[in-house]
N, C-alpha and C positions, 0 to 999 in steps of 0.2 A: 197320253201318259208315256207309252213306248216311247213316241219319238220326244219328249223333255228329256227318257233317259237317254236317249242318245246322242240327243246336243249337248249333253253334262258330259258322258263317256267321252265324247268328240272332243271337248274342252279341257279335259281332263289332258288328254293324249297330246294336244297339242303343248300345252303349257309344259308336261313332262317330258315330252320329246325335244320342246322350244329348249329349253333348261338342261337338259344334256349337251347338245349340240354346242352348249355356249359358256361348258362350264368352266373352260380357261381361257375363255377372251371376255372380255370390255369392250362396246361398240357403243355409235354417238344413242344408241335406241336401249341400252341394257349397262346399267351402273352397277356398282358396290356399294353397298352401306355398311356401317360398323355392326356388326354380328353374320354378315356374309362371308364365305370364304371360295375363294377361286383356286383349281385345283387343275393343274397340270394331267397332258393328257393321259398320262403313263402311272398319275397317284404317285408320284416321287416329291413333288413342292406343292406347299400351299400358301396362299396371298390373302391377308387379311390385317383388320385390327388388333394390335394387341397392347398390353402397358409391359412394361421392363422391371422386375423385382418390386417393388413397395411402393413403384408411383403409379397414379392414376390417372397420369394422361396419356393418350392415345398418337399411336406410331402406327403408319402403315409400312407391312414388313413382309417378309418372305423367309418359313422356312420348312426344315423340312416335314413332309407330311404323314410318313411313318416311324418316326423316330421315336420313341413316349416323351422324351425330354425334352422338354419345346426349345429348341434351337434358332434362333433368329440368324440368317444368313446375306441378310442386306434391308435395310430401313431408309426408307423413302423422303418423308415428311424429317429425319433426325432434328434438325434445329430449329422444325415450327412444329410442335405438336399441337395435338387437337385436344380442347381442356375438357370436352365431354363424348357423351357419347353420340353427338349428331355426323360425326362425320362421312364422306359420300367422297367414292372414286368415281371418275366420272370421265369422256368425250367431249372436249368444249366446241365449239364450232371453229376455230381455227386447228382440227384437228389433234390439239396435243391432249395427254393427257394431264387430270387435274385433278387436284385436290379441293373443295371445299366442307366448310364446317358452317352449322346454321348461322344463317341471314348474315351471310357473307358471302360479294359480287368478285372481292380481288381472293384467290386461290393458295391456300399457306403453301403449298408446293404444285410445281409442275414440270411437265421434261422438257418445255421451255425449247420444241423445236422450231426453228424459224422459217421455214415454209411452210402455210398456211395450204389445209386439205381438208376438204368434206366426206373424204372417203380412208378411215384412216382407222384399226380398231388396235386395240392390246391384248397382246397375249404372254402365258406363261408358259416359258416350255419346260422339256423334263429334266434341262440341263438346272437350271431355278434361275434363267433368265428370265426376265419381263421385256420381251420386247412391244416397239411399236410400229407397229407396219401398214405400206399399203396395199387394202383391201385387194386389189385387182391386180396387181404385180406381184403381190407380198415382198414390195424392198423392202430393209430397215430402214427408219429415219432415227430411231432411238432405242438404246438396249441398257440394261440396270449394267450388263458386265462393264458400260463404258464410267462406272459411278461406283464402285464398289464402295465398302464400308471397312468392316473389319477382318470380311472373312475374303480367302481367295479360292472359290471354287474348284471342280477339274474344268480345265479349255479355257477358264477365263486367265487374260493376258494380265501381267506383272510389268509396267515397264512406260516408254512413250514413244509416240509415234511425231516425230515435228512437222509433218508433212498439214498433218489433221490436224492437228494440237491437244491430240489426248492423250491424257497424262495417266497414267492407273496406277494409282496407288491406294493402298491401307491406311485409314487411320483410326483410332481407335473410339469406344467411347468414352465417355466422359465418365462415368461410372456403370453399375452393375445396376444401374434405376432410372441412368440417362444414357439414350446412345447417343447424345449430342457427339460433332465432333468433338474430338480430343487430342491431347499434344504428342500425341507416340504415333509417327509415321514410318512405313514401311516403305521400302522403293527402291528403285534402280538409282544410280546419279551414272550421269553417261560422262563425266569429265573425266578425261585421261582413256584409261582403260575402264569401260561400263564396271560397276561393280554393285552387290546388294549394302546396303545398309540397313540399321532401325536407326530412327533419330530421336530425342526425347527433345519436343520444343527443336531447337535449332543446332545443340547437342551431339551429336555421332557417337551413340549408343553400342550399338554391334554390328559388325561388319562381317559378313557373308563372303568378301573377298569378290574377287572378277572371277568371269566363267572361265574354265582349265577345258571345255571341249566335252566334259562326260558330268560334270558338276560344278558346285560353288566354289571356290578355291578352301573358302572357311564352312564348307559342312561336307566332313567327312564322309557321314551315313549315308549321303548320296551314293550308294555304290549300281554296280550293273544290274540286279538281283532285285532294285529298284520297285515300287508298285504303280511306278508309273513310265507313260511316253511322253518327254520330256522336249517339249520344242522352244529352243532359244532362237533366235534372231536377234544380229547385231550387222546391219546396214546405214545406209547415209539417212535413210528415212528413218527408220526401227529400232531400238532396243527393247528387247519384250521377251519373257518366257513365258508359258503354260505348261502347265502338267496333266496329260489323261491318263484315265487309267488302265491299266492291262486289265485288267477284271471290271467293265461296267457294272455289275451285281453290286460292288463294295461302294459303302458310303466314307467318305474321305474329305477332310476339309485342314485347309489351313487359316488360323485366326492367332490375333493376339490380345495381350487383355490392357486394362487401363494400368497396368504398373512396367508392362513395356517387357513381358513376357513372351516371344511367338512360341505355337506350339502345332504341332502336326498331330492329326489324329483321325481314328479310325473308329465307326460306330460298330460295339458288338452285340448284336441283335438277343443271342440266348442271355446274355448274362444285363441285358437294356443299361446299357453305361458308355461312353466313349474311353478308347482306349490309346493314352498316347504312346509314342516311340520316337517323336524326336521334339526338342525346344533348345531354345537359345534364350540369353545367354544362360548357361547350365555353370560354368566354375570364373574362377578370379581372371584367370587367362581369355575370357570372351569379353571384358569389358575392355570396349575400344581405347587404345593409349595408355594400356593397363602400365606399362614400361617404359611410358616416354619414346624418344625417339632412339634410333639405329642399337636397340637392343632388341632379346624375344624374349616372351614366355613361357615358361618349360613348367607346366604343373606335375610334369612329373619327378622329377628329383624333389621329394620330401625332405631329406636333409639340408639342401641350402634352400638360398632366395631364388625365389622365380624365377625375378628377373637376371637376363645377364647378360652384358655387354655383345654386340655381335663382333666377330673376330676384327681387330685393328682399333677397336675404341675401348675407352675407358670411362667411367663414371663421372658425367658431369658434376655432379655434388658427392663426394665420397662421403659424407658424414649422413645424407639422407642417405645414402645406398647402403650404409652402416644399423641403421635405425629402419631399414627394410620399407624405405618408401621410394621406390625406382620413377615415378612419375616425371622428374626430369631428365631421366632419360643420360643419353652415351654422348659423349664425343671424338672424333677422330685424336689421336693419343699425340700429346703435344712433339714438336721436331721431327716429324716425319711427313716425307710427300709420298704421291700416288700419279703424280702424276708424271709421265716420262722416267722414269727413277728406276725402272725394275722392275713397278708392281705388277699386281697377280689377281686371280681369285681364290678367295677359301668356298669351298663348297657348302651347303646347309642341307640337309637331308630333313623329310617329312614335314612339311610347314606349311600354315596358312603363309602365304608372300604378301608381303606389305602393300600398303595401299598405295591403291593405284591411279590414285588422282593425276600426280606429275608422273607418270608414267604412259611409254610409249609403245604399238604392237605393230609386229611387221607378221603377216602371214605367210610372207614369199623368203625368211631368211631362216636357214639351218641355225643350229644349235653353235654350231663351230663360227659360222659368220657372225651369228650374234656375239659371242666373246669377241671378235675383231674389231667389231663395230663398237661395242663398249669401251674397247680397250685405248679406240684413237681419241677416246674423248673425253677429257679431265673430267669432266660435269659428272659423266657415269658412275654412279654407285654400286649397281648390281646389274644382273639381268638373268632369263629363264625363260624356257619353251613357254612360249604365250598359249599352246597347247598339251597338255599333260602328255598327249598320248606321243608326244617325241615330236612335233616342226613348230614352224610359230617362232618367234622372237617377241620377247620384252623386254625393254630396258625401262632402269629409274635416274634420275637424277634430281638429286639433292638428298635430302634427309629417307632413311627408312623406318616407316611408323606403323604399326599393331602387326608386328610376324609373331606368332608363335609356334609350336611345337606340339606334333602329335604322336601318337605314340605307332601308329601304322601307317594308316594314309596319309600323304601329305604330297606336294612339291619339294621339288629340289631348287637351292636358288643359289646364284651365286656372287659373294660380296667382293668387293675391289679391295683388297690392302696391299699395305706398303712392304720394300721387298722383305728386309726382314721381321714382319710378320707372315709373309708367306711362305722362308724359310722354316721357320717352325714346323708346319705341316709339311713340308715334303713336299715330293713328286705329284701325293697324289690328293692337292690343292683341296681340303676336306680336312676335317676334325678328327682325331684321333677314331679310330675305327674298333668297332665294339671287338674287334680280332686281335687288334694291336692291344688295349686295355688289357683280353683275357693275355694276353703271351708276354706284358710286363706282370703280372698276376703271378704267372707260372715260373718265370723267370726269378723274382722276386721270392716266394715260397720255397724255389730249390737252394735259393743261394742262405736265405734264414737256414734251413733242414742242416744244410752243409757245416753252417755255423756252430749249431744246435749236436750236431753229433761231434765236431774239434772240443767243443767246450766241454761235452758229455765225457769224450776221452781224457781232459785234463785233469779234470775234476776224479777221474776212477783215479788215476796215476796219484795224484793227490792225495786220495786216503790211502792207498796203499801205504805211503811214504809217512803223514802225520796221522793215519788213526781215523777218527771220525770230529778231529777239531778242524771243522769247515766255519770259511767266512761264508756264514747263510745268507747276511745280508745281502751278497756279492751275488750267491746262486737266485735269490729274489729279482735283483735289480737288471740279470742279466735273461729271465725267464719273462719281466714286466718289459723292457725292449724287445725283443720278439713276438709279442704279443701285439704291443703298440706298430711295429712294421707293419703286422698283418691290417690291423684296422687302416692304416691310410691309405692302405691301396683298395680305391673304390671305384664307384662308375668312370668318374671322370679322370681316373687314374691318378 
């Protein structure tokens, strides 16, 4: 009797001990079936089956494991789900891992790596990777970050590598009941100057802009004060960023949804909610082409149109620009050259800088050289510190498309016009300066007062002389122009 309890206690221990040791890996001797969950060594991710909002088939998925709000952070199976509940994660004998569903020999999904291993298990780490590795070296041969879905973890890369040929990108899912893919992609495009985009379908949705050195060209709230350690890479092999975090304690993820919203957020544990602080696109000025070409987007001047010509062009279709639909955009202003003639640059202050597809970066030429170099070549439209932080060279040539305006952060850039448009501005090749506005303001105001007290004096002398028979009309029409002065002088002077 003693010893049956002791082969059960013995048995016992082993299977519970067996069972720990193995609770975030898959090996060819130990599978998952759908009501199991695989759990990371640290209890930060978990891997199992789950269904999506109102449907009832089966995704295998990963997410996080103490969140209450079940979060899905990358899905497996996305475009063969499993239509019951027999499904089984599994070690095939050519080492990959696999997917099947009952009494079925071909695998709805697998990580499909092509050298063939007997010794080869999966695991999940606490990063909510899924890797597959070998046993006895522990290389990777496959890892979920190189497969992402919707969400971009922290460390996991953004971007493509051409060497290897992975690509990592975001797409969405199909709906809030399907993660199938879906047509809102997220991603790098490395033509010209590397830049972010979302694309809807084939589309160019929102534009993130090229890296300035410390962030996106087009997302301000990147500042230093940042929650994260920010590694870009842009070599002959590479274009890729990731983001960690200064604080591992915090839960933090980036995802977007099926109508082509990204959104950044932060999980807050006392209050069990996610909490966001940055998405795109957020106003009218963030949809790509909002203004056509060689204009920008100024959301902030509430009184006029958005859009507005950038310095040396004028309104391709004046009557749409009238009817406040800027979409076709500016043209360089009829009878005038740029090229050999005089011309200059007008300066731009605070702006996402145009895209950067036909756009070119030198890392080895000053700020001064780059205006030389723009300057020798008719094609050249603009250029700017290809790094925010002051060296770098960028030049454009041909058209400039989606710049807008921000109200603090931004680049400076600088457009080619003809010389007398750059006479206008002055010396100092820049838009009328929020200093020069206030001191035509001031200027303005003393020279009305001046008027206001001659008129006041004519008017006393006047009754002296006839009494109190005044042309009132006269004293209205000359109080309603002083008034009227004051209001036209505004931001833009």
């Amino acid at each position: 009797m003693n010893q049956a309890k002791g082969s059960l206690t013995t048995s016992l221990l082993f299977l519970f001990f067996h069972f720990c040791i193995s609770i975030d890996t898959i090996t060819p001797t130990q599978f998952i079936k759908d009501g199991d969950i695989l759990v990371s060594k640290g209890e930060r991710f978990a891997l199992g089956f789950f269904s999506p909002g109102t449907s009832t088939r089966r995704y295998v998925g990963i997410w996080y494991n103490k969140v209450s709000e079940q979060t899905v952070v990358w899905v497996g199976n996305r475009d063969n789900p499993v239509n019951d509940a027999s499904g089984v994660l599994t070690i095939n004998s050519q080492g990959n891992l696999v997917l099947y569903e009952k009494n079925q020999t071909i695998p709805l999904w697998s990580t499909n790596f092509s050298t063939s291993t007997s010794n080869s298990m999966a695991q999940l780490q606490d990063s909510g990777n899924l890797v597959l590795l070998q046993r006895d070296t522990e290389r990777f041969l496959w890892q979920s970050f190189d497969y992402p879905t919707d969400t971009l973890l922290p460390n996991m890369k953004l971007g493509l590598n051409t060497r290897t040929g992975k690509n990592w990108v975001l797409t969405s899912w199909k709906s809030k009941d399907d993660p199938g893919t879906g047509d809102i992609v997220y991603r790098i495009d490395p033509s010209g100057v590397p830049q972010l985009f979302l694309y809807k379908g084939s589309v160019r949705w929102w534009r993130g802009g090229p890296w300035t050195g410390e962030r996106w060209s087009g997302v301000p709230e990147m500042t230093r004060n940042y929650i994260f350690n920010v590694s870009f890479v842009n070599n002959k092999g590479e274009v890729s960023i990731a983001y960690g975090l200064t604080n591992p304690s915090l839960v933090s993820r980036m995802m977007f949804n099926e109508s082509g919203n990204v959104q950044r957020a932060t999980w807050n544990q006392r209050d069990h909610r996610w909490i966001g602080f940055w998405s795109a696109p957020k106003e009218q000025c963030d949809n790509y082409g909002e203004c056509g070409a060689n204009s920008n987007c100024d959301p902030y001047d509430s009184d006029s149109f958005i859009c507005k010509c950038l310095p040396g062009f004028e309104p391709k279709s004046p009557r749409d620009w009238y009817l406040r639909d800027g979409s076709g955009g500016c043209i360089r202003k009829a009878g005038v050259s740029t090229c050999q003639s005089g011309e200059g640059f007008v300066k731009m202050e605070r702006v996402r800088v145009p895209d950067t597809t036909k756009a070119q970066a030198d890392m080895n030429l000053s700020l001064k050289v780059c205006e030389q170099e723009c300057l020798k070549n008719c094609s050249c439209t603009a250029y700017t510190s290809a790094d925010e932080r002051g060296f770098g060279c960028m030049r454009w040539y041909g058209d400039l498309v989606d710049t807008r305006t921000y109200s603090s952060v931004g680049q400076d850039i600088y457009v080619r016009v003809d010389a007398a448009e750059l006479a206008k501005y002055g010396k100092s090749k820049g838009p009328l300066s929020k200093k020069g506005v206030q001191a035509i303001m001031i200027v303005s105001i003393i020279v009305r007062t001046l008027f206001l007290l001659a008129f006041s004096k004519i008017l006393f002398r006047s009754r002296k002389r006839k009494g109190n028979q005044i042309s009132w009309w006269f004293v209205h029409f000359m109080v309603g122009l002083y008034s009227v002065g004051f209001l036209k002088v505004g931001p833009n002077g």
